[in-house]
RODO-116544 format. One record per residue: residue number from 1; residue in three letters; x negated, y negated, z negated of N, C-alpha, C, CB in turn. Coordinates in Angstrom, 1 decimal, always signed. Atoms other than C-alpha are relative to their C-alpha. Last residue first. Glycine has a CB too. Layout:
+-----+-----+--------+--------+--------+--------+--------+--------+--------+--------+--------+--------+--------+--------+
|   i |  aa |    n.x |    n.y |    n.z |   ca.x |   ca.y |   ca.z |    c.x |    c.y |    c.z |   cb.x |   cb.y |   cb.z |
+-----+-----+--------+--------+--------+--------+--------+--------+--------+--------+--------+--------+--------+--------+
| NUM | ALA |      X |      Y |      Z |      X |      Y |      Z |      X |      Y |      Z |      X |      Y |      Z |
...
+-----+-----+--------+--------+--------+--------+--------+--------+--------+--------+--------+--------+--------+--------+
//
This chain:
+-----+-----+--------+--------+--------+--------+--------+--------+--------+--------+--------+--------+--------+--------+
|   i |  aa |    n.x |    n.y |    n.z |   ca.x |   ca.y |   ca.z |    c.x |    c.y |    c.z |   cb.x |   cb.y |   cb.z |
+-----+-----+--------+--------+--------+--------+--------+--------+--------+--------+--------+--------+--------+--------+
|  98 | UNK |   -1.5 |   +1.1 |   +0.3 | -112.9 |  -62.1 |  -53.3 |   +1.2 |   +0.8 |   -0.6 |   +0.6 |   -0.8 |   +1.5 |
|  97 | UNK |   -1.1 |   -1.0 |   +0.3 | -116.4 |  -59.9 |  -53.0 |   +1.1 |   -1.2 |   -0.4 |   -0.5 |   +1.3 |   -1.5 |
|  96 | UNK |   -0.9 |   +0.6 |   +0.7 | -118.8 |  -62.0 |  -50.9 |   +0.9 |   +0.9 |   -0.4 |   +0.4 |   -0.9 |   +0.6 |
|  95 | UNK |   -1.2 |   -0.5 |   +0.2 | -122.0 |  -60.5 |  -49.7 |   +0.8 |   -0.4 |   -0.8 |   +0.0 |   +0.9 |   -0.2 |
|  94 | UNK |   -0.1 |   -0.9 |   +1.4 | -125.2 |  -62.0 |  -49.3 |   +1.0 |   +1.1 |   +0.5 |   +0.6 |   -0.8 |   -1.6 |
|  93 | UNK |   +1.2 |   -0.6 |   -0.1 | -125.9 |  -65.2 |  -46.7 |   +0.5 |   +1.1 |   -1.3 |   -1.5 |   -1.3 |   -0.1 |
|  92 | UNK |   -0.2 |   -1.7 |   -1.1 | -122.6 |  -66.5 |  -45.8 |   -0.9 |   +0.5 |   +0.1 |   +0.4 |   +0.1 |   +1.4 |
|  91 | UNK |   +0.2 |   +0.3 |   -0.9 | -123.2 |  -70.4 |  -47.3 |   +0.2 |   +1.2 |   +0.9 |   -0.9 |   -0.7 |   -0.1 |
|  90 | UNK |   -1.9 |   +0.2 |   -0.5 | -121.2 |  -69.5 |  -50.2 |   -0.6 |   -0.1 |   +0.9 |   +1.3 |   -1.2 |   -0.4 |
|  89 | UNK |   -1.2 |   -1.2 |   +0.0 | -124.3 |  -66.9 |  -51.0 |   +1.3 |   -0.4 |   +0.5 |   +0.3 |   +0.7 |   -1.5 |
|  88 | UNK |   +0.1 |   -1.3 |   -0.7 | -126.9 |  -69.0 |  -50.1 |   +0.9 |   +0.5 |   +0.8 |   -0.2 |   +0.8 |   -0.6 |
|  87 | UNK |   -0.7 |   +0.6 |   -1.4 | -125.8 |  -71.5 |  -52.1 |   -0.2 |   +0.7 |   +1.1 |   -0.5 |   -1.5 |   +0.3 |
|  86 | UNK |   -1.5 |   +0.3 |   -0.4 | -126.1 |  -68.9 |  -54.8 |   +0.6 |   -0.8 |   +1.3 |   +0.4 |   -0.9 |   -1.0 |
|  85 | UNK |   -0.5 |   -1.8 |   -0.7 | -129.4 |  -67.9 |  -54.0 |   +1.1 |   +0.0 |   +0.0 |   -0.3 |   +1.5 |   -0.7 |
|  84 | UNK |   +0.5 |   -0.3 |   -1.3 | -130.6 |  -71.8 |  -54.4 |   +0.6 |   +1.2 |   +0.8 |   -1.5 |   +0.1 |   -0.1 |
|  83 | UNK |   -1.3 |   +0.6 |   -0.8 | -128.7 |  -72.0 |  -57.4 |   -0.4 |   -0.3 |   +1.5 |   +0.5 |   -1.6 |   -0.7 |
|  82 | UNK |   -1.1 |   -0.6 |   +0.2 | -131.1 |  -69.2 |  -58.9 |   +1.5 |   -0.9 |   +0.9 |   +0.1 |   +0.1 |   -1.8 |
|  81 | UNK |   -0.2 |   -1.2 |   -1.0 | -133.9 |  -70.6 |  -57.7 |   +1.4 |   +0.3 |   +0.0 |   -0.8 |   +1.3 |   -0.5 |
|  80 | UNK |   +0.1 |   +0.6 |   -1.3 | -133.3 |  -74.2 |  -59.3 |   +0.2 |   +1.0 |   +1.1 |   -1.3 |   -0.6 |   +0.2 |
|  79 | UNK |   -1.1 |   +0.7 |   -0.1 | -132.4 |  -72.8 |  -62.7 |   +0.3 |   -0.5 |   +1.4 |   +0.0 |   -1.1 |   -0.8 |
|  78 | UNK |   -0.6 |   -1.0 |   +0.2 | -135.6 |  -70.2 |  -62.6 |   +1.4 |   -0.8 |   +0.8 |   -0.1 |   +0.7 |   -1.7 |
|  77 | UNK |   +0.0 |   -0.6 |   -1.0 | -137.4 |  -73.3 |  -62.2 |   +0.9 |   +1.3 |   +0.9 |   -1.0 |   +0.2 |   -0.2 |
|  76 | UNK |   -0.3 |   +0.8 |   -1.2 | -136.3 |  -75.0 |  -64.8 |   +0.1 |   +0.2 |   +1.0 |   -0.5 |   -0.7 |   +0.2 |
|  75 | UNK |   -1.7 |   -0.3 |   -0.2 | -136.7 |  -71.6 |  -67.1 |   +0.7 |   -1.4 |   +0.6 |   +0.9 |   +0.3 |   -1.7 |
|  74 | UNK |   -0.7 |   +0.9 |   +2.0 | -139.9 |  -71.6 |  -66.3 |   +1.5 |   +0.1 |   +0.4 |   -0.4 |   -2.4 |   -0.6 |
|  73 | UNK |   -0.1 |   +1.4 |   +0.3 | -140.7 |  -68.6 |  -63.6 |   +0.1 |   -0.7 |   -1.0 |   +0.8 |   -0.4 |   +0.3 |
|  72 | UNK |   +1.2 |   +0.9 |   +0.3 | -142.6 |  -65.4 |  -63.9 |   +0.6 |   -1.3 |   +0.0 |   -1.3 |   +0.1 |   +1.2 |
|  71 | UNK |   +0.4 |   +0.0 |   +1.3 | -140.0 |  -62.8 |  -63.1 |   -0.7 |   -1.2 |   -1.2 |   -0.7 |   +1.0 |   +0.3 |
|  70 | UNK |   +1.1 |   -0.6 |   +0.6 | -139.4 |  -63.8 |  -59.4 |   +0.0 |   -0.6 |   -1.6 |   -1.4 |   -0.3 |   +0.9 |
|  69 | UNK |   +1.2 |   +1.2 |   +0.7 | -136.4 |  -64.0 |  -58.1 |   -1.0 |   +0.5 |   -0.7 |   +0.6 |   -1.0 |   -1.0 |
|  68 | UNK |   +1.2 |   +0.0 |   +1.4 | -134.9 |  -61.5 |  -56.2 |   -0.5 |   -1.2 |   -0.4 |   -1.4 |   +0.9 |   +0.2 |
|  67 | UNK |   +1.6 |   -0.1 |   +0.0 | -132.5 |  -62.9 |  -52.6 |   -0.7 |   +0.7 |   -1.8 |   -0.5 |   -2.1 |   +0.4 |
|  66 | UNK |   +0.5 |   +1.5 |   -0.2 | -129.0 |  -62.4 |  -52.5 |   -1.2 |   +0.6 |   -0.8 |   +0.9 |   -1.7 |   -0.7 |
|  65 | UNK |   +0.9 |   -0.1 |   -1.6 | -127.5 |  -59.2 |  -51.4 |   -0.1 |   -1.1 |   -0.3 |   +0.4 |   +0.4 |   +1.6 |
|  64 | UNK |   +1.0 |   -0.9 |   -0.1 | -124.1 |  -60.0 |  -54.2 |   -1.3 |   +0.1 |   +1.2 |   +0.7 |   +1.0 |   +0.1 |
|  63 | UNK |   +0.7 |   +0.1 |   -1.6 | -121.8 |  -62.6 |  -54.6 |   -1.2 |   +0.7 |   -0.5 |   -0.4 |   -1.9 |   +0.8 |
|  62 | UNK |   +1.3 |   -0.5 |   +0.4 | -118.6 |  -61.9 |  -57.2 |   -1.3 |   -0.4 |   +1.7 |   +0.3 |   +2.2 |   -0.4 |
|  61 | UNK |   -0.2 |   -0.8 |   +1.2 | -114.9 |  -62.9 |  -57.5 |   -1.7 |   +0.2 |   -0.4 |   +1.0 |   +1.5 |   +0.3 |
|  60 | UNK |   +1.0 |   -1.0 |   +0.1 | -115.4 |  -65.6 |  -54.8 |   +0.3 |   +0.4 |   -1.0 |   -1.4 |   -0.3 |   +0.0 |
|  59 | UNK |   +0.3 |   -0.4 |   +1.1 | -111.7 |  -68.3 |  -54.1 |   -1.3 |   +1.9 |   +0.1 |   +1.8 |   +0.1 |   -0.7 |
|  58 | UNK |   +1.0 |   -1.5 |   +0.5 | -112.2 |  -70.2 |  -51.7 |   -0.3 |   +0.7 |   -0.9 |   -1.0 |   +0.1 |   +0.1 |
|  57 | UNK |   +0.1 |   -0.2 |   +1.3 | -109.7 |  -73.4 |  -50.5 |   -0.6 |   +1.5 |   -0.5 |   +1.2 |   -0.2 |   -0.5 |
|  56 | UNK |   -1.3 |   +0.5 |   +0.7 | -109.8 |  -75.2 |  -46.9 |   -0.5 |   +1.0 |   -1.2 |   +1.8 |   +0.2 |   +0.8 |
|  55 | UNK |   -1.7 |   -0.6 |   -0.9 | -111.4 |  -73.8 |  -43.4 |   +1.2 |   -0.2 |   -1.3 |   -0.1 |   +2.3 |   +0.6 |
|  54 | UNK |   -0.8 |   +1.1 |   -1.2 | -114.6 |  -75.3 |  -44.5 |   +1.3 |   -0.2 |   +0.1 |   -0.1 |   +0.4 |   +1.3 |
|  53 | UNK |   -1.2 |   +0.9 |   +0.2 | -115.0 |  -73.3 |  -47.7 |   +0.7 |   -0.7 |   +0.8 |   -0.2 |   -0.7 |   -0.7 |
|  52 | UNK |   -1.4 |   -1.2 |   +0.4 | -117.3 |  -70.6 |  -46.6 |   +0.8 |   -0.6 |   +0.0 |   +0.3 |   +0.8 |   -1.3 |
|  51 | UNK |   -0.2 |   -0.8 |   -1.5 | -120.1 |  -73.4 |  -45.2 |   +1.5 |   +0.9 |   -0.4 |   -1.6 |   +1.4 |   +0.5 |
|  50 | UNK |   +0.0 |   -1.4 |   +0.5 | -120.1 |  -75.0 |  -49.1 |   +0.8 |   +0.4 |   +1.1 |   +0.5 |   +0.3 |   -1.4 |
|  49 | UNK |   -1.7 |   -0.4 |   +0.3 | -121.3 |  -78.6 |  -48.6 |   +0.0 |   +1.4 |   -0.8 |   +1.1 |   +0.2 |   +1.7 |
|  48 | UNK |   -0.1 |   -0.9 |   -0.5 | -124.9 |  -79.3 |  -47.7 |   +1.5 |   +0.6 |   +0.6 |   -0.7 |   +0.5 |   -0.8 |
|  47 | UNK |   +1.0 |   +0.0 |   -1.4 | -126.3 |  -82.3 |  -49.2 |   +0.5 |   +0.9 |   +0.7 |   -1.5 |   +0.4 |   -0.2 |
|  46 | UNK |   -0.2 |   +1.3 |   +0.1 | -123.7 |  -82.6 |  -52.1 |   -0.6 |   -0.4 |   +1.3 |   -0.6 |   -0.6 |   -1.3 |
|  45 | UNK |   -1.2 |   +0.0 |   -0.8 | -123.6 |  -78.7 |  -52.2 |   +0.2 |   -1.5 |   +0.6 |   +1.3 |   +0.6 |   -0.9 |
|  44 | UNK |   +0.0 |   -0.7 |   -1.2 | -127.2 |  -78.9 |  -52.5 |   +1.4 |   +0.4 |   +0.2 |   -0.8 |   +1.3 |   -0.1 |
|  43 | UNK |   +0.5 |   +0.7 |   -1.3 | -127.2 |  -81.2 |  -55.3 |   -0.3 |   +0.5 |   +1.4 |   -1.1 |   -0.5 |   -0.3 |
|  42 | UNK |   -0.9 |   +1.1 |   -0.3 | -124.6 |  -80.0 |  -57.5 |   -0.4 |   -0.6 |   +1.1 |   +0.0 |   -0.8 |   -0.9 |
|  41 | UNK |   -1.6 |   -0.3 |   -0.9 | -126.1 |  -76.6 |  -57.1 |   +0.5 |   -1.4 |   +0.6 |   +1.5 |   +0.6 |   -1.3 |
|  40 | UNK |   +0.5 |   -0.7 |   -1.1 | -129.8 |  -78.1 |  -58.2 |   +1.4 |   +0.3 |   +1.1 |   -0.7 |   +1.4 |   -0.8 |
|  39 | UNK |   +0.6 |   +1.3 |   -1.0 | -128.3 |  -80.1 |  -61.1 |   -0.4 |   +0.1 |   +1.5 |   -1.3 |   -0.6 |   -0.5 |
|  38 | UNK |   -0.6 |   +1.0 |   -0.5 | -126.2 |  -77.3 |  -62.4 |   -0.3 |   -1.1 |   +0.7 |   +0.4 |   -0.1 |   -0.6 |
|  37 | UNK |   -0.8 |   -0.9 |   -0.8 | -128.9 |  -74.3 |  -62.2 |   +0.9 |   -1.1 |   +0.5 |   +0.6 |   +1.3 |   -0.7 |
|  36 | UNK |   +0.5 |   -0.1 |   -0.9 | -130.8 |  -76.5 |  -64.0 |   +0.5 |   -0.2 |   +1.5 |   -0.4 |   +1.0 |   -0.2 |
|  35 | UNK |   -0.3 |   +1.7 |   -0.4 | -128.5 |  -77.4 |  -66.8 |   -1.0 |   +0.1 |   +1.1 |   -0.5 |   -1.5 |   -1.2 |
|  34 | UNK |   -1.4 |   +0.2 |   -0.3 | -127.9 |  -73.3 |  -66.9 |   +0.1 |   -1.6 |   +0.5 |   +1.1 |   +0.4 |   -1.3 |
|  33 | UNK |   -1.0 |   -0.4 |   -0.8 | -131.2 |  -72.6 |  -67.3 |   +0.9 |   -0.6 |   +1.0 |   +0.5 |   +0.4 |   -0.4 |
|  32 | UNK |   +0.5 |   +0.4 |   -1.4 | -132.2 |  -74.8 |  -69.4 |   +0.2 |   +0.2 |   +1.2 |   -0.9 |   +0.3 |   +0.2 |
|  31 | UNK |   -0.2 |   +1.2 |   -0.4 | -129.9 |  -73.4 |  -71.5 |   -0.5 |   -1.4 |   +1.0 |   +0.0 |   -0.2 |   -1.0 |
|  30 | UNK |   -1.6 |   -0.1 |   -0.6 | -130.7 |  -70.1 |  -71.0 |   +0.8 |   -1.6 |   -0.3 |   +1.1 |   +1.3 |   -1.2 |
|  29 | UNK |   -0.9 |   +0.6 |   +0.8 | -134.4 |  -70.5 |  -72.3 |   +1.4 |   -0.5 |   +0.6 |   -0.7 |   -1.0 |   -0.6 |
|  28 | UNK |   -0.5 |   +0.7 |   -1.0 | -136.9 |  -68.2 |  -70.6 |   +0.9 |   -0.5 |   -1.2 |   +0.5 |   +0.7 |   +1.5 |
|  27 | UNK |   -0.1 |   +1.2 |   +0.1 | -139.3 |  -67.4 |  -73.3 |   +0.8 |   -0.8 |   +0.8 |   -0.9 |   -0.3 |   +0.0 |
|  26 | UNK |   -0.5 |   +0.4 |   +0.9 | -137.8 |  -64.0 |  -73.9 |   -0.3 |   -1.6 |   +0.1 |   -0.3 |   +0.7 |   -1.0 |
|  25 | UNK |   +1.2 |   +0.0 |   +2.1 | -139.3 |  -62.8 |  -71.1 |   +1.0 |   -1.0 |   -0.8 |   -2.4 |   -1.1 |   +0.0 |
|  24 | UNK |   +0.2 |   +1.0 |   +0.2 | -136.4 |  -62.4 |  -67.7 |   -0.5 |   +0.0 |   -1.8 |   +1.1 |   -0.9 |   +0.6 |
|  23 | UNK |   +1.3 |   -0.4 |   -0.7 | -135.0 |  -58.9 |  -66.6 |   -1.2 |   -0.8 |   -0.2 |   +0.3 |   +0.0 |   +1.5 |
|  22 | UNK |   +0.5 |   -1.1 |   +0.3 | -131.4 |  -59.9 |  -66.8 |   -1.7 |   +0.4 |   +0.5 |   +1.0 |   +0.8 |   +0.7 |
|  21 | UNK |   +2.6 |   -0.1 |   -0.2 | -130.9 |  -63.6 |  -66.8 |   +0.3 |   +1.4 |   -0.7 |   -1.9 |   -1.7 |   -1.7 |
|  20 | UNK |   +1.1 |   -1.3 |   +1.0 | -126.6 |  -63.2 |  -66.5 |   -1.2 |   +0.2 |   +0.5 |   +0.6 |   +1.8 |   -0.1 |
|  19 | UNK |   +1.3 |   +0.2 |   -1.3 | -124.8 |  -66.7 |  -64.9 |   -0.5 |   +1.7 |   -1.2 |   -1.6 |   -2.3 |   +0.2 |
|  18 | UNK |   +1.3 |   -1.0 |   +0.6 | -121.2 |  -66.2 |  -66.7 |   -1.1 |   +0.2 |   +1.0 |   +0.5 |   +1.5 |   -0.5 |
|  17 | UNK |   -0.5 |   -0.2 |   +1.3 | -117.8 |  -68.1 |  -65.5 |   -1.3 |   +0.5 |   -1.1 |   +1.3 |   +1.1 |   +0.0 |
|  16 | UNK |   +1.0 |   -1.2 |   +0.0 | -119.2 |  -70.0 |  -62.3 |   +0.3 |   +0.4 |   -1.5 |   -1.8 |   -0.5 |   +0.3 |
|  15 | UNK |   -0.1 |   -0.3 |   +1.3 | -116.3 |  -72.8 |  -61.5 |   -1.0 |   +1.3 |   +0.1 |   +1.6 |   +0.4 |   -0.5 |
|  14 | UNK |   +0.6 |   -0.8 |   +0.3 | -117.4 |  -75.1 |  -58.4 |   -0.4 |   +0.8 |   -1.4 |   -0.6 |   -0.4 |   +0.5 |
|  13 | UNK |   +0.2 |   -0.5 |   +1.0 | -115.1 |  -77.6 |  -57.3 |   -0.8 |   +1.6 |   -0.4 |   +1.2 |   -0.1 |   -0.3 |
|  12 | UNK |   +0.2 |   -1.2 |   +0.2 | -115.3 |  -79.4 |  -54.0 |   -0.6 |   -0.3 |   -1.5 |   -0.9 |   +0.8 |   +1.2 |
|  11 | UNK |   +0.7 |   -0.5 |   +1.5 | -113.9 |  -82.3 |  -53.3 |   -0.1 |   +1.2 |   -0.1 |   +0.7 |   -0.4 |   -1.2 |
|  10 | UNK |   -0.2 |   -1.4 |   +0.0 | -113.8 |  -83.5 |  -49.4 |   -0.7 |   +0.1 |   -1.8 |   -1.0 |   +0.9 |   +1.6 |
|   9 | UNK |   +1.1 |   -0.4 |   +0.6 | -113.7 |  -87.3 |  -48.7 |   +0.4 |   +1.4 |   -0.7 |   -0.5 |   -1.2 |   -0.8 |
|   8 | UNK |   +1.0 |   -0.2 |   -1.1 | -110.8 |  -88.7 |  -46.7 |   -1.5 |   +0.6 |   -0.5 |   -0.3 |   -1.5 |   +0.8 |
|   7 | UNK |   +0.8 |   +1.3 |   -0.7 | -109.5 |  -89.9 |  -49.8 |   -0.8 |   +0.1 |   +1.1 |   -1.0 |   -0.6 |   -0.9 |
|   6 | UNK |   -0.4 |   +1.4 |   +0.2 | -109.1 |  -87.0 |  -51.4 |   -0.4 |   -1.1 |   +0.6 |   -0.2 |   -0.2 |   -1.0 |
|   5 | UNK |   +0.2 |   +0.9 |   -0.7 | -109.8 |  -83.9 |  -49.1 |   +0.6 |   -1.5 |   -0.7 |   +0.6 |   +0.4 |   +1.3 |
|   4 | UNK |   -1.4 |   +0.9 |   -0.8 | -109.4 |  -81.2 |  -51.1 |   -0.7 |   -1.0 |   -0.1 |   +1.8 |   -0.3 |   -0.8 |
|   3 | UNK |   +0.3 |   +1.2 |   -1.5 | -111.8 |  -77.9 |  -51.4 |   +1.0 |   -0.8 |   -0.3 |   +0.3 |   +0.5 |   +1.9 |
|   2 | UNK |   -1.1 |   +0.9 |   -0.9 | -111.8 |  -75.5 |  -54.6 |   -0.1 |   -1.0 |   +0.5 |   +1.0 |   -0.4 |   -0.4 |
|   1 | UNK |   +0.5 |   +1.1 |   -0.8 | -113.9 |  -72.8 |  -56.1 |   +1.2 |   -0.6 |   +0.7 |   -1.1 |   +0.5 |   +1.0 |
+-----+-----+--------+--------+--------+--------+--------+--------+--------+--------+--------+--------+--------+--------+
//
């Protein structure tokens, strides 16, 4: 993850190497997923920022103590949760391993 202030305007980068659906019925569909997961993130850091990062550049190895999801979603939904528990997680809600 990485902060700079181009232009008076703050860029943040957000690399995620491997999301793993453990536990999730075969009809969830990992691609969905994942373009979910990215619209959702994009838009809640866009609205929100990323609290951790303020103070300039953040590199997370792992974020842990974030919320369950439930079993039963679509895999849209799933996409939405899941970047929901992430922002969460830069926001200082979990545990951050760096």
């Amino acid at each position: 993850m990485g902060v700079n202030a181009a232009g008076g305007r703050p860029e943040i980068r957000v690399d995620i190497g491997e999301l793993v659906l453990d536990g999730f019925g075969p009809g969830v569909d990992p691609g969905r997923v994942s373009a979910s997961f990215e619209r959702e993130l994009t838009r809640l850091v866009r609205e929100s920022g990323v609290p951790l990062a303020a103070g300039g550049g953040l590199s997370v190895d792992a974020l842990s103590g974030l919320p369950p999801l439930p079993a039963g979603l679509s895999s849209r939904r799933l996409g939405q949760e899941l970047a929901r528990a992430v922002h969460s997680g830069l926001s200082g809600q979990g545990e951050v391993t760096r």
